[in-house]
N, CA, C and O atoms as a Tripos MOL2 file, in Angstrom:
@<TRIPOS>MOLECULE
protein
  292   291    73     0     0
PROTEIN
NO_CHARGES

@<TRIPOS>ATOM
      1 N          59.9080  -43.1690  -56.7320 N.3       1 UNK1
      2 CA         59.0970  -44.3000  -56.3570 C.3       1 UNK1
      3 C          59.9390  -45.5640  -56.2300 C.2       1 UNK1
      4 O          59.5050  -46.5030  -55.5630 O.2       1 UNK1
      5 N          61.1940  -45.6370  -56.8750 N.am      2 UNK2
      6 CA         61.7360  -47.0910  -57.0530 C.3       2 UNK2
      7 C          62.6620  -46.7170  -55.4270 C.2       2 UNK2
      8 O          62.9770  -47.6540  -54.6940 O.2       2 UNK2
      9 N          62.8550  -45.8820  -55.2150 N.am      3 UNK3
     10 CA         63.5710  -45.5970  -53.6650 C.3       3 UNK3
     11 C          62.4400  -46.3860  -52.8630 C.2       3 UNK3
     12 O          62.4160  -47.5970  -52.6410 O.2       3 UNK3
     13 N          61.4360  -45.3470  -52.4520 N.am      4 UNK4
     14 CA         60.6180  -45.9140  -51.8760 C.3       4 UNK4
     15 C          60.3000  -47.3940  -51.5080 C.2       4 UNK4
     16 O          60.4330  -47.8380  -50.3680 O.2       4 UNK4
     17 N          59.8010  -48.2300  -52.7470 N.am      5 UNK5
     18 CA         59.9140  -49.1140  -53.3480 C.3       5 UNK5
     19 C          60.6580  -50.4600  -52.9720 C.2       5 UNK5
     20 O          60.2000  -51.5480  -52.6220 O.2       5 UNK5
     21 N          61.7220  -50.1050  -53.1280 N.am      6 UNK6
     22 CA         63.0920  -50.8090  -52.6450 C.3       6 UNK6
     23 C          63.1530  -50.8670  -50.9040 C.2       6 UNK6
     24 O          63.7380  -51.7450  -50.2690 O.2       6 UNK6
     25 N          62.4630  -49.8100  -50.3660 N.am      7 UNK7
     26 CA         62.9860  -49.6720  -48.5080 C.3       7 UNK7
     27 C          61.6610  -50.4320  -48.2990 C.2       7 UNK7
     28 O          61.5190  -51.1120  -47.2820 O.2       7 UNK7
     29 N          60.6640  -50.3390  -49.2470 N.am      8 UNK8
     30 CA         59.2530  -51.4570  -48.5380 C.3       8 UNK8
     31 C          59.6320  -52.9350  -49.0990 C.2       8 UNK8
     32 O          58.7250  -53.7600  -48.9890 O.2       8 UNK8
     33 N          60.5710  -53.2810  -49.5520 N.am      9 UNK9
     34 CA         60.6670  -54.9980  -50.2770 C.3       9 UNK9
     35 C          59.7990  -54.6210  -51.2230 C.2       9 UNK9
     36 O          58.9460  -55.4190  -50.8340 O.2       9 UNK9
     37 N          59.2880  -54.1080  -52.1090 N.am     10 UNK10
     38 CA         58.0600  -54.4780  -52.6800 C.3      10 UNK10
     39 C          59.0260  -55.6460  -54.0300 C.2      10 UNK10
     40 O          60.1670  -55.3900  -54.4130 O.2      10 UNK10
     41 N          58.2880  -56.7300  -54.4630 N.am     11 UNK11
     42 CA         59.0210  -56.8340  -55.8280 C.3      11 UNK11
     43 C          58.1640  -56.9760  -56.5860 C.2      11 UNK11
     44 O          58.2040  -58.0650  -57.1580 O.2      11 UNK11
     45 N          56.9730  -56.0170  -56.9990 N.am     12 UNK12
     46 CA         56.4140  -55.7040  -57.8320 C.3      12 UNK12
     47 C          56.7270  -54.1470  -58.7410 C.2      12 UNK12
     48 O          57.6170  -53.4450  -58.2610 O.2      12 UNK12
     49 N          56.2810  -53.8210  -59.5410 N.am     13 UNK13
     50 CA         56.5910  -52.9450  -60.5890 C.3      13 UNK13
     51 C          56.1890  -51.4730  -59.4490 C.2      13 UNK13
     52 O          55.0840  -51.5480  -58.9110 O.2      13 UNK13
     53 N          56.7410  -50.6720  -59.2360 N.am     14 UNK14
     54 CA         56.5790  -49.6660  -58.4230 C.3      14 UNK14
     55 C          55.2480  -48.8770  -58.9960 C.2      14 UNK14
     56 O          54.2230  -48.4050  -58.5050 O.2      14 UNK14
     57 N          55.5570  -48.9400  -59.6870 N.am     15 UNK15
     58 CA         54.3220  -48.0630  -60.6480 C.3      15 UNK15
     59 C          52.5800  -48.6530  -60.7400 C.2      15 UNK15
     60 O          51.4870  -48.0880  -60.6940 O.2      15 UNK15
     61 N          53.0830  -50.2160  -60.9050 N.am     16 UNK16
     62 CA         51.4920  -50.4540  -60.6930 C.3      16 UNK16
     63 C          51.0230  -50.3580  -59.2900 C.2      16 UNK16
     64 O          50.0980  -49.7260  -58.7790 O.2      16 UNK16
     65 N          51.8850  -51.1320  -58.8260 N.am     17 UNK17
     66 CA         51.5540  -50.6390  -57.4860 C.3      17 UNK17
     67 C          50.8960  -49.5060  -56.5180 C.2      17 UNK17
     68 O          49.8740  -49.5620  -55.8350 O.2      17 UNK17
     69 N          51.8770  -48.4200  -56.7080 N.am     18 UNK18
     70 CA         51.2880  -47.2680  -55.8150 C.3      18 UNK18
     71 C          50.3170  -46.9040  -56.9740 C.2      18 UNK18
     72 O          49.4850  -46.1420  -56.4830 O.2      18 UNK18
     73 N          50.0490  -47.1030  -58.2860 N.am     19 UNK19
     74 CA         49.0520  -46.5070  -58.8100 C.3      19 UNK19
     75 C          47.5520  -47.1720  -58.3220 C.2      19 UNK19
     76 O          46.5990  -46.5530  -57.8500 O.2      19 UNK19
     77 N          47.6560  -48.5720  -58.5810 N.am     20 UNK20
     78 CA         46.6300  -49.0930  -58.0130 C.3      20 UNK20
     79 C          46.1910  -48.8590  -56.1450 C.2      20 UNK20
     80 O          45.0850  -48.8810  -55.6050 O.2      20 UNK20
     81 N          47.5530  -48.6500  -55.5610 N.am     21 UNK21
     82 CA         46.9000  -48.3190  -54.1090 C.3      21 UNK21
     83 C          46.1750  -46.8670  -54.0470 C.2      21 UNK21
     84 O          45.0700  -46.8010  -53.5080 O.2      21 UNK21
     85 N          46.5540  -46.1360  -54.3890 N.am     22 UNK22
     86 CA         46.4550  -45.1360  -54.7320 C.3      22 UNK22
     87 C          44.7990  -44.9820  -55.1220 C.2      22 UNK22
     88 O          43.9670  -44.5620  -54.3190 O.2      22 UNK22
     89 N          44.5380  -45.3420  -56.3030 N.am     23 UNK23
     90 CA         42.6310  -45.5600  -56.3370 C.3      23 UNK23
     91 C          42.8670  -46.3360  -55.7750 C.2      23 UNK23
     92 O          44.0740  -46.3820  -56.0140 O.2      23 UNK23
     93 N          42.5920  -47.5060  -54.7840 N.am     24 UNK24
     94 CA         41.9380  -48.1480  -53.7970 C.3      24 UNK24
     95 C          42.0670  -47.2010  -52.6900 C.2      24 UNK24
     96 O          41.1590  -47.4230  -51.8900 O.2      24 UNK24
     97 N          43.1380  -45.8240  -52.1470 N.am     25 UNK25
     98 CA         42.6330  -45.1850  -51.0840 C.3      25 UNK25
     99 C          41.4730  -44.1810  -51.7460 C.2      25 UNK25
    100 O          40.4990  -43.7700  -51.1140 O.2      25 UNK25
    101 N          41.7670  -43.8670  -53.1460 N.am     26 UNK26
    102 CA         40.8070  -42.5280  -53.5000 C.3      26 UNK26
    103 C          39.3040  -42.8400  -53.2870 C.2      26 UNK26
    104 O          38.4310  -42.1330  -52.7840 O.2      26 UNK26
    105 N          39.2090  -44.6520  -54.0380 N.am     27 UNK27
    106 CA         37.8630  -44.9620  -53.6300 C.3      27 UNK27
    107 C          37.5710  -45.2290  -52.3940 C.2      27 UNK27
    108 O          36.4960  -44.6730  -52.1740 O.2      27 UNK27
    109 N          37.8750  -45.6850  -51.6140 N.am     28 UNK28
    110 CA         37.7490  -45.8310  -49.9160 C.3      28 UNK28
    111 C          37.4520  -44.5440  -49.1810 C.2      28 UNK28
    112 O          36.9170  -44.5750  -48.0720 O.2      28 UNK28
    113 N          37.8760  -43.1210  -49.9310 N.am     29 UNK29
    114 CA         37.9180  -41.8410  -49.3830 C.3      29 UNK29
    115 C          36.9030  -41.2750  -49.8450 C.2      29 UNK29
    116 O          36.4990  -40.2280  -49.3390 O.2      29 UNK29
    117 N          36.2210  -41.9150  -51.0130 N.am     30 UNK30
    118 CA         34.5930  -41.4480  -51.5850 C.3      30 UNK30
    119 C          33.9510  -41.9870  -51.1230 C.2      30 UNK30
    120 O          32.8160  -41.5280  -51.2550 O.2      30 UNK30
    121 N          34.0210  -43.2250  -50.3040 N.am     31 UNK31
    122 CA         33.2460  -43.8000  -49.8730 C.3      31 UNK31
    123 C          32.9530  -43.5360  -48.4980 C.2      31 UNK31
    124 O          31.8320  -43.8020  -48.0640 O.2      31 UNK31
    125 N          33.8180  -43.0540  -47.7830 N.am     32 UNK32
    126 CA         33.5790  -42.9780  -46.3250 C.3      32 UNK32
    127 C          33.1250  -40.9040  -46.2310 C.2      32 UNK32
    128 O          32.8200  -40.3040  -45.2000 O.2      32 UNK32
    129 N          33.2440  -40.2860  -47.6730 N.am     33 UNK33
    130 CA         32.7580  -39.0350  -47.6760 C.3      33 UNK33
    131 C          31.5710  -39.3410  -48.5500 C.2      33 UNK33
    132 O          31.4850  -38.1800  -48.9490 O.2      33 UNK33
    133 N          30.6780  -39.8910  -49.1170 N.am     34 UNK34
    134 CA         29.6290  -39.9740  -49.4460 C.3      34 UNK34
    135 C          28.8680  -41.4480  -49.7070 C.2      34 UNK34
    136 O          29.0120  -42.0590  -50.7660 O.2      34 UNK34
    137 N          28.2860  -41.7910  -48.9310 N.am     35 UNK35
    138 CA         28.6140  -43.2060  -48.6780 C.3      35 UNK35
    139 C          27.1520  -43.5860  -49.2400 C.2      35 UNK35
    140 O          27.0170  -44.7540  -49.6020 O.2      35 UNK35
    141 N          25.8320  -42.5600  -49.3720 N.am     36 UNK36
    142 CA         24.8760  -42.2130  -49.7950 C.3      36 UNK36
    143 C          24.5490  -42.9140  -51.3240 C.2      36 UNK36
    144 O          23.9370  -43.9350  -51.6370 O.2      36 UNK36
    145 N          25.2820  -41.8310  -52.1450 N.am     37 UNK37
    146 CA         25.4340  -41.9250  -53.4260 C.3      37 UNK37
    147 C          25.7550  -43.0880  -54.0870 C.2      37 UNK37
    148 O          25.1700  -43.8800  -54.8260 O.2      37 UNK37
    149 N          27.2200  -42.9230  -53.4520 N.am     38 UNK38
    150 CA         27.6830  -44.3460  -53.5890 C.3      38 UNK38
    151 C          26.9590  -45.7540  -53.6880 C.2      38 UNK38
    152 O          27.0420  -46.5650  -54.6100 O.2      38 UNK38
    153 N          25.9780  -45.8750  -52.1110 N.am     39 UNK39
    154 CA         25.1700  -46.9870  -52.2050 C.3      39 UNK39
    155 C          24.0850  -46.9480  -52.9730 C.2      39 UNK39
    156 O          23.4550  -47.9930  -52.8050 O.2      39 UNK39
    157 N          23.5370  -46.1980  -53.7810 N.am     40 UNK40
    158 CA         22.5130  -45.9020  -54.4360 C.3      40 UNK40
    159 C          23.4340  -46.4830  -56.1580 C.2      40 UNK40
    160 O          23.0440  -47.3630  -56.9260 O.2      40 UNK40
    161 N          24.2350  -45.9220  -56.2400 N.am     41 UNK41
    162 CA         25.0130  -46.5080  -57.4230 C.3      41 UNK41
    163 C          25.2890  -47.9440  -57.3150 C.2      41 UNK41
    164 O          24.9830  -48.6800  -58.2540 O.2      41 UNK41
    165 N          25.8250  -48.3970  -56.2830 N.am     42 UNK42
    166 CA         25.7430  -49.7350  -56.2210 C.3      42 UNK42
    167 C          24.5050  -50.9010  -56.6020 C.2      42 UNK42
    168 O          24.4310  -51.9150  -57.2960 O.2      42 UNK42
    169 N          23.4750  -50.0030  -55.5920 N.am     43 UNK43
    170 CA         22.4470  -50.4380  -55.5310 C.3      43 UNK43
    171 C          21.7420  -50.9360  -57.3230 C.2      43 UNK43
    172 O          21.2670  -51.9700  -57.7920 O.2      43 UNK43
    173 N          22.0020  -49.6660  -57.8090 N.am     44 UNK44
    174 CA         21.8020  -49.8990  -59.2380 C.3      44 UNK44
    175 C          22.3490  -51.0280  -60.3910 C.2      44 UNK44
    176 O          21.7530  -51.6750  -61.2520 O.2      44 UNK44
    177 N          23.7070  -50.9490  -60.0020 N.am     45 UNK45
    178 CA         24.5640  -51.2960  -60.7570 C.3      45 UNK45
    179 C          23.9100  -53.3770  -60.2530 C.2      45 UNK45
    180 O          23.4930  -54.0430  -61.2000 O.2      45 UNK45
    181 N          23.9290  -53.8460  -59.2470 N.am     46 UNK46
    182 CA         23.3720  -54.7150  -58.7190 C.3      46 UNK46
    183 C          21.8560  -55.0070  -59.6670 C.2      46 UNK46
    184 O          21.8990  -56.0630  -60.2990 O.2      46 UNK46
    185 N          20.8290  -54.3640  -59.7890 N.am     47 UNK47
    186 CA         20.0580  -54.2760  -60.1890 C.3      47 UNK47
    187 C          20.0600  -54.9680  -61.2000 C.2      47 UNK47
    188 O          19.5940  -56.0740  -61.4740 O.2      47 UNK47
    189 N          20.9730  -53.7660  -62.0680 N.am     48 UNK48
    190 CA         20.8490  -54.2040  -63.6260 C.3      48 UNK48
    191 C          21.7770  -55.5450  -64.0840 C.2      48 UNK48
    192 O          21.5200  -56.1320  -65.1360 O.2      48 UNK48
    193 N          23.1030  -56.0610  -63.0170 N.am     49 UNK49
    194 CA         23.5740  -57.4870  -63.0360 C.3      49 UNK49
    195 C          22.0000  -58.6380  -63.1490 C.2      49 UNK49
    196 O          21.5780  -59.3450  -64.0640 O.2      49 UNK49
    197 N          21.3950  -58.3030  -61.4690 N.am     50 UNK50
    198 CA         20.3480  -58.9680  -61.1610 C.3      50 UNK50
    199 C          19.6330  -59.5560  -62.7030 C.2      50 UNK50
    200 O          19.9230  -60.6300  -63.2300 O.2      50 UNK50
    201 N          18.6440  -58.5460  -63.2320 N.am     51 UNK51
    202 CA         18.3850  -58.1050  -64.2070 C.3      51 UNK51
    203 C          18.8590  -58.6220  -65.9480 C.2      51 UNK51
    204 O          18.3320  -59.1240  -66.9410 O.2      51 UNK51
    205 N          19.6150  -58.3290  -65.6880 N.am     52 UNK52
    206 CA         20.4330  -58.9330  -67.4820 C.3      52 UNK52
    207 C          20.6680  -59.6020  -67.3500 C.2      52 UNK52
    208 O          20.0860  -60.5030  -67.9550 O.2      52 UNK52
    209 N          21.8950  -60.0050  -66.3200 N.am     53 UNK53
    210 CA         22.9510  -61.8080  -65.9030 C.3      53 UNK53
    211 C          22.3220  -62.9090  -64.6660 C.2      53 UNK53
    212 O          22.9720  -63.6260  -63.9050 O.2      53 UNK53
    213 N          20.6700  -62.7340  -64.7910 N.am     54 UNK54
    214 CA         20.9200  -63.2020  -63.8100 C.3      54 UNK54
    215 C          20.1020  -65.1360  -64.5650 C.2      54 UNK54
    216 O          19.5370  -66.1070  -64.0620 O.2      54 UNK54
    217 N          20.4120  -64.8420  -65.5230 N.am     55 UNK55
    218 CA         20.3620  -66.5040  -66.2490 C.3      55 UNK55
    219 C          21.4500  -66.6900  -65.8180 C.2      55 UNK55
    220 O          21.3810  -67.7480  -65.1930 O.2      55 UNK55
    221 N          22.6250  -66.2260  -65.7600 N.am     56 UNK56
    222 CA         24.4600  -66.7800  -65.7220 C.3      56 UNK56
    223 C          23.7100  -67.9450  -64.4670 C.2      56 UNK56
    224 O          23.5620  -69.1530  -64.6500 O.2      56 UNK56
    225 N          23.5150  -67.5590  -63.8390 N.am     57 UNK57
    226 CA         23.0820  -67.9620  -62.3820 C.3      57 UNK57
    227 C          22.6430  -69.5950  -62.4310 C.2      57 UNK57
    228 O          22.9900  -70.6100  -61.8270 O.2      57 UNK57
    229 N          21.5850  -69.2290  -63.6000 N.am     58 UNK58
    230 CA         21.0300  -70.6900  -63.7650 C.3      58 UNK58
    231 C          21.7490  -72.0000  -64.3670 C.2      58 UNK58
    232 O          21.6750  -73.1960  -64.0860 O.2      58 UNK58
    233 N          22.4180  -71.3160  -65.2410 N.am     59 UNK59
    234 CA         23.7650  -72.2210  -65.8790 C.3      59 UNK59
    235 C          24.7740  -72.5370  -64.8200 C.2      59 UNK59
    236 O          25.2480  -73.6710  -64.7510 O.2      59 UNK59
    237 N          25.0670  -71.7430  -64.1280 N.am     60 UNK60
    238 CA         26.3230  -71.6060  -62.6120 C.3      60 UNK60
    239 C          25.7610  -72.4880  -62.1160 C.2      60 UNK60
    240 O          26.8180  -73.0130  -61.7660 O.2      60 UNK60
    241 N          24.8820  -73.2940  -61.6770 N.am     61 UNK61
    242 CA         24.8250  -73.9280  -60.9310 C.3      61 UNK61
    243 C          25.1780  -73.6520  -59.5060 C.2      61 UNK61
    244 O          25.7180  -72.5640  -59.3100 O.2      61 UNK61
    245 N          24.9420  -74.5590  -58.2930 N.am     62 UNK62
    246 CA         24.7850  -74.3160  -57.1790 C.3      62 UNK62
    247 C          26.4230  -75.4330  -56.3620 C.2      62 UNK62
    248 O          26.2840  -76.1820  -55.3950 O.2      62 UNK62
    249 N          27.7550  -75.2030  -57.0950 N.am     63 UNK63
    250 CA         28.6220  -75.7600  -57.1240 C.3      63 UNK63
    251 C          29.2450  -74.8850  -55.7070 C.2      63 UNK63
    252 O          30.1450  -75.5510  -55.1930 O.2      63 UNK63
    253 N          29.0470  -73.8820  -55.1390 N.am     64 UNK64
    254 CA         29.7350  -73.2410  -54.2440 C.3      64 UNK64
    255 C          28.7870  -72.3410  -53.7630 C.2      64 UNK64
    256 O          28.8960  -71.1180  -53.6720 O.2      64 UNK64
    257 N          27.4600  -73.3480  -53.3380 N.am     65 UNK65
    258 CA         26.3470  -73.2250  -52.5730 C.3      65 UNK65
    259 C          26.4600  -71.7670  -52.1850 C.2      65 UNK65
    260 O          27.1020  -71.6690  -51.1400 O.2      65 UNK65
    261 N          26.1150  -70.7620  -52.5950 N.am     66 UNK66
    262 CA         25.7090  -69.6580  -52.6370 C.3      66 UNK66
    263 C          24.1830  -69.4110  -53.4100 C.2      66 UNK66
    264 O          23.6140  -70.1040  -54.2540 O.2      66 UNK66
    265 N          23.7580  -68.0620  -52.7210 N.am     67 UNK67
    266 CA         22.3600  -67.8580  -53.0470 C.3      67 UNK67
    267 C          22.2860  -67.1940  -54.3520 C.2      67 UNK67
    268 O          22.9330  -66.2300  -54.7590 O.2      67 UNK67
    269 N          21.3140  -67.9360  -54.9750 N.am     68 UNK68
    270 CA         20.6390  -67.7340  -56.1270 C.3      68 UNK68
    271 C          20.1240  -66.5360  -56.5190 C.2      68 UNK68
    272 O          19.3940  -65.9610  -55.7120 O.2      68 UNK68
    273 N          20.4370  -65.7960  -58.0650 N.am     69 UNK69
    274 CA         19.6820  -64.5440  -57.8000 C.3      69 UNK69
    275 C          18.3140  -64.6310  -57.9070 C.2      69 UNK69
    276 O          17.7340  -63.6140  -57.5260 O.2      69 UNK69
    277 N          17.8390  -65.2400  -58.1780 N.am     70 UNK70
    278 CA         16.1150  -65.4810  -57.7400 C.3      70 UNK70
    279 C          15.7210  -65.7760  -56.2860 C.2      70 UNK70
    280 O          14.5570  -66.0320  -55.9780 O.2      70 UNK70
    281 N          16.4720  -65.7420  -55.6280 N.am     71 UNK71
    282 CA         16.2030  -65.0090  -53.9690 C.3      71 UNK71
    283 C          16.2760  -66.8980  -53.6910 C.2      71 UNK71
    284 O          15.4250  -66.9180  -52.8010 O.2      71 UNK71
    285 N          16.6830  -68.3560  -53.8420 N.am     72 UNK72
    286 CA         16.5110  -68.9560  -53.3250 C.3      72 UNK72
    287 C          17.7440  -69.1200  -52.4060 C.2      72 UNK72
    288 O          18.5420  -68.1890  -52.2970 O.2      72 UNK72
    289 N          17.9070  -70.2170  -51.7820 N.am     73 UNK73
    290 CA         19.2420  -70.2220  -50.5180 C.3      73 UNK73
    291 C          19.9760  -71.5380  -51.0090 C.2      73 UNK73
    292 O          20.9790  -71.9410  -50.4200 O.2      73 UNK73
@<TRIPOS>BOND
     1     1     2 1
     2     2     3 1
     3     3     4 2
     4     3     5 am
     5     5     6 1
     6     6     7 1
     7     7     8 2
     8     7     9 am
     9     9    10 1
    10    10    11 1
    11    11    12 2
    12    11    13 am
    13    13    14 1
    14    14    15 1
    15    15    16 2
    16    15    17 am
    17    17    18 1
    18    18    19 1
    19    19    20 2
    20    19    21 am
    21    21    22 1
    22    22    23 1
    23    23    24 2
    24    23    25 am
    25    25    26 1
    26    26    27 1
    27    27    28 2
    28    27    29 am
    29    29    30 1
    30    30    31 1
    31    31    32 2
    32    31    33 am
    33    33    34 1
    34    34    35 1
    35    35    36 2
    36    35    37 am
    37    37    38 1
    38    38    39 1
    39    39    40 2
    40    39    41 am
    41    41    42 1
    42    42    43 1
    43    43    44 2
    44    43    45 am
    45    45    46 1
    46    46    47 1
    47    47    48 2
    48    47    49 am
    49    49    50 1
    50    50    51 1
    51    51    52 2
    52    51    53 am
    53    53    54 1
    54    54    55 1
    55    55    56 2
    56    55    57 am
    57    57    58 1
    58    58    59 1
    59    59    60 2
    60    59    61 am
    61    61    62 1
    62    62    63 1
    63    63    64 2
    64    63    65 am
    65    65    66 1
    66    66    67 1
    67    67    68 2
    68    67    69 am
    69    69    70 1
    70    70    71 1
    71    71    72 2
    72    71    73 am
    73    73    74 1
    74    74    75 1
    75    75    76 2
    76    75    77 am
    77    77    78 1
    78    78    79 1
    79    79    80 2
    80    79    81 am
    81    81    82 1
    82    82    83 1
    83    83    84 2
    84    83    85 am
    85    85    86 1
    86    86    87 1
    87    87    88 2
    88    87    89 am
    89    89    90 1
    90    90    91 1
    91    91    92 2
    92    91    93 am
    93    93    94 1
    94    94    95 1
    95    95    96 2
    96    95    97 am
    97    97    98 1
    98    98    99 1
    99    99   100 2
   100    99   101 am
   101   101   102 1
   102   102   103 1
   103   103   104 2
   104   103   105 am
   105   105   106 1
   106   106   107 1
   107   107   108 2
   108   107   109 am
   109   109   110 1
   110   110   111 1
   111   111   112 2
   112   111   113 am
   113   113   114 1
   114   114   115 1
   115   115   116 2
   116   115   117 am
   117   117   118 1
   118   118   119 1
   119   119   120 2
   120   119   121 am
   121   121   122 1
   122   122   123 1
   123   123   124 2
   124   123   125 am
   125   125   126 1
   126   126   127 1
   127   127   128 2
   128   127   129 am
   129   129   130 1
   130   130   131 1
   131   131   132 2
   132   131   133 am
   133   133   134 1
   134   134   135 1
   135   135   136 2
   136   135   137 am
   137   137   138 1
   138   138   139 1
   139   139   140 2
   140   139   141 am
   141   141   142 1
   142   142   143 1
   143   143   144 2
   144   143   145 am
   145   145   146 1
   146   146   147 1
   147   147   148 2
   148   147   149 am
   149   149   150 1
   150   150   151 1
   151   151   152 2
   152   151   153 am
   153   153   154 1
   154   154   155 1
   155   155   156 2
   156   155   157 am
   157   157   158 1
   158   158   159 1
   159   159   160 2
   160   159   161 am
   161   161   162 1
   162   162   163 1
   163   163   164 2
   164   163   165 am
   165   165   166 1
   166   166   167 1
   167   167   168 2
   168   167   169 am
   169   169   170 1
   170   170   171 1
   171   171   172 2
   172   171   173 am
   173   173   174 1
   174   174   175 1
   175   175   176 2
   176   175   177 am
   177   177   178 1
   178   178   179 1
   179   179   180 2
   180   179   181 am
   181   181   182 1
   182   182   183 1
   183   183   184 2
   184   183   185 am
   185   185   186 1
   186   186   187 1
   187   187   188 2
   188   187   189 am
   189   189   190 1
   190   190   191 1
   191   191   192 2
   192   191   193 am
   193   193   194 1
   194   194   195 1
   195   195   196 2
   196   195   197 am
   197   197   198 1
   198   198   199 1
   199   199   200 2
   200   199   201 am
   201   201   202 1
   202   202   203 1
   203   203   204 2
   204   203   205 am
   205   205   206 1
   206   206   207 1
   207   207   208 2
   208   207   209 am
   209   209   210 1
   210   210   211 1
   211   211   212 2
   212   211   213 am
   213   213   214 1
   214   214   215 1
   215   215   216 2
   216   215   217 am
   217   217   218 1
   218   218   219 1
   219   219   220 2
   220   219   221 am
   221   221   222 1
   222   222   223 1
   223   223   224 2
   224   223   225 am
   225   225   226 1
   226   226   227 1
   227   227   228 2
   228   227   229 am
   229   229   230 1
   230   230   231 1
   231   231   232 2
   232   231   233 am
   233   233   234 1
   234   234   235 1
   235   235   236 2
   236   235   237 am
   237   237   238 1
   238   238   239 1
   239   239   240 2
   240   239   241 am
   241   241   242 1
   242   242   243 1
   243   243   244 2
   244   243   245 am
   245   245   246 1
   246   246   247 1
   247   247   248 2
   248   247   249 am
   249   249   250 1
   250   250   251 1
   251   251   252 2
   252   251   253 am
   253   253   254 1
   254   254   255 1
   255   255   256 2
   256   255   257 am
   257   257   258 1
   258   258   259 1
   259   259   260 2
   260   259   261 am
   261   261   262 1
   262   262   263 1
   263   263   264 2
   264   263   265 am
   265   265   266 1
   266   266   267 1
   267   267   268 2
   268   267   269 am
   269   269   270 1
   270   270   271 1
   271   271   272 2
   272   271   273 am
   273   273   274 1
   274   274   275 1
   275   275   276 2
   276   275   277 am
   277   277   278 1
   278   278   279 1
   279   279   280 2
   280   279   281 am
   281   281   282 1
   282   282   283 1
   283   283   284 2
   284   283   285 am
   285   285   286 1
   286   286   287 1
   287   287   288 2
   288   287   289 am
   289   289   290 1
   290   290   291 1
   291   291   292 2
@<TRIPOS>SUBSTRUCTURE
     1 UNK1         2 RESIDUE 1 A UNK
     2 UNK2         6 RESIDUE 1 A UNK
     3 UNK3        10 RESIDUE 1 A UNK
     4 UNK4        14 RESIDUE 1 A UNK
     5 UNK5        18 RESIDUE 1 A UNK
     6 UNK6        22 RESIDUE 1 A UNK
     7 UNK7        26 RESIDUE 1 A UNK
     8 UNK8        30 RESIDUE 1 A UNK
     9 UNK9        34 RESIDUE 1 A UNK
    10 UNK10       38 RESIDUE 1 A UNK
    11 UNK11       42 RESIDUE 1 A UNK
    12 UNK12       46 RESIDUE 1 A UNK
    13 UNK13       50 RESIDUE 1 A UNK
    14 UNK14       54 RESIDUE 1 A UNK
    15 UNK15       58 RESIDUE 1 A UNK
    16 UNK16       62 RESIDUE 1 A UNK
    17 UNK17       66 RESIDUE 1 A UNK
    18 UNK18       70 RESIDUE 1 A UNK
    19 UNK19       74 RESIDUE 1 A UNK
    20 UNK20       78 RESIDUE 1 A UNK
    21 UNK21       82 RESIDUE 1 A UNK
    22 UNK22       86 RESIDUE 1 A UNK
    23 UNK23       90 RESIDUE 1 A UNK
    24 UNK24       94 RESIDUE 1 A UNK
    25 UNK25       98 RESIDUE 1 A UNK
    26 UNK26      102 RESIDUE 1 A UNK
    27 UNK27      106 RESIDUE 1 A UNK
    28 UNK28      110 RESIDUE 1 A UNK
    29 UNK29      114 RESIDUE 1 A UNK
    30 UNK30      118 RESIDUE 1 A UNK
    31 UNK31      122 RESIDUE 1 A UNK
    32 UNK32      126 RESIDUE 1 A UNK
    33 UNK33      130 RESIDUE 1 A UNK
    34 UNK34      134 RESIDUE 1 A UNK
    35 UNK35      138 RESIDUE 1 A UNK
    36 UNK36      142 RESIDUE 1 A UNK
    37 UNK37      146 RESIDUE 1 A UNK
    38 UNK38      150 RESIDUE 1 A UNK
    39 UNK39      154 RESIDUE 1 A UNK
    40 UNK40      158 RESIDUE 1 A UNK
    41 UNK41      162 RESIDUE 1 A UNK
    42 UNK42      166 RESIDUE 1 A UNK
    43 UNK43      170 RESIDUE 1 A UNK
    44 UNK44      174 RESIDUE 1 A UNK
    45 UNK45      178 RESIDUE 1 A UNK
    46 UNK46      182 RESIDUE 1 A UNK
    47 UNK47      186 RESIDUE 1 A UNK
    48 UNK48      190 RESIDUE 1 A UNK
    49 UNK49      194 RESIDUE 1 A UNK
    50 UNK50      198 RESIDUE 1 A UNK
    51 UNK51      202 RESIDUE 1 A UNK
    52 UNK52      206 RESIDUE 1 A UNK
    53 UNK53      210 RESIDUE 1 A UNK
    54 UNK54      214 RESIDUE 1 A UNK
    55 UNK55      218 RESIDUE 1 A UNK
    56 UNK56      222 RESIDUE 1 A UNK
    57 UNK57      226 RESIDUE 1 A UNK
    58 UNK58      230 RESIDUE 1 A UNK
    59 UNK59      234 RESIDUE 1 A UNK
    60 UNK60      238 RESIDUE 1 A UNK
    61 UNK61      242 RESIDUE 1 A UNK
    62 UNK62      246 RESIDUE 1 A UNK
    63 UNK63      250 RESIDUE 1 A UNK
    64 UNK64      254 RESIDUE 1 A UNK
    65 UNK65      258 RESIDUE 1 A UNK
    66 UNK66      262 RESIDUE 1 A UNK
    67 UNK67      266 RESIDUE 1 A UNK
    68 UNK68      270 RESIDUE 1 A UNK
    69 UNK69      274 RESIDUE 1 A UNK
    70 UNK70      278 RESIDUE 1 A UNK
    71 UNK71      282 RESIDUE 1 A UNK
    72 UNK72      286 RESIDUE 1 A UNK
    73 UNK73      290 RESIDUE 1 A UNK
């Protein structure tokens, strides 16, 4: 890997690197083979943010005018 490594410039740690690219292709490759599931997990996972954190929201304030999780704009 440090061959490799060295012929791309990288000057980061070889290791985190291709490890982290590495899951970012594995997840990109679950995603474009079950894209279903996936959004249904998301969907959830959203939910329960919505759901538990979505006081954070009210404290956050509207400093980088984005929508509110109580559906306002």
């Amino acid at each position: 890997m440090d061959a490799l490594a060295r012929k791309l410039g990288l000057k980061t740690d070889p290791i985190i690197f291709f490890t982290s690219a590495g899951i970012m292709i594995l997840f990109l490759v679950v995603l474009l083979i079950a894209p279903g599931p996936i959004g249904a997990a998301f969907g959830a996972g959203r939910e329960w943010i919505v759901t538990n954190l979505g006081w954070f929201f009210y404290f956050r304030g509207d400093e980088l005018g984005s929508v509110s999780a109580v559906g306002g704009a």
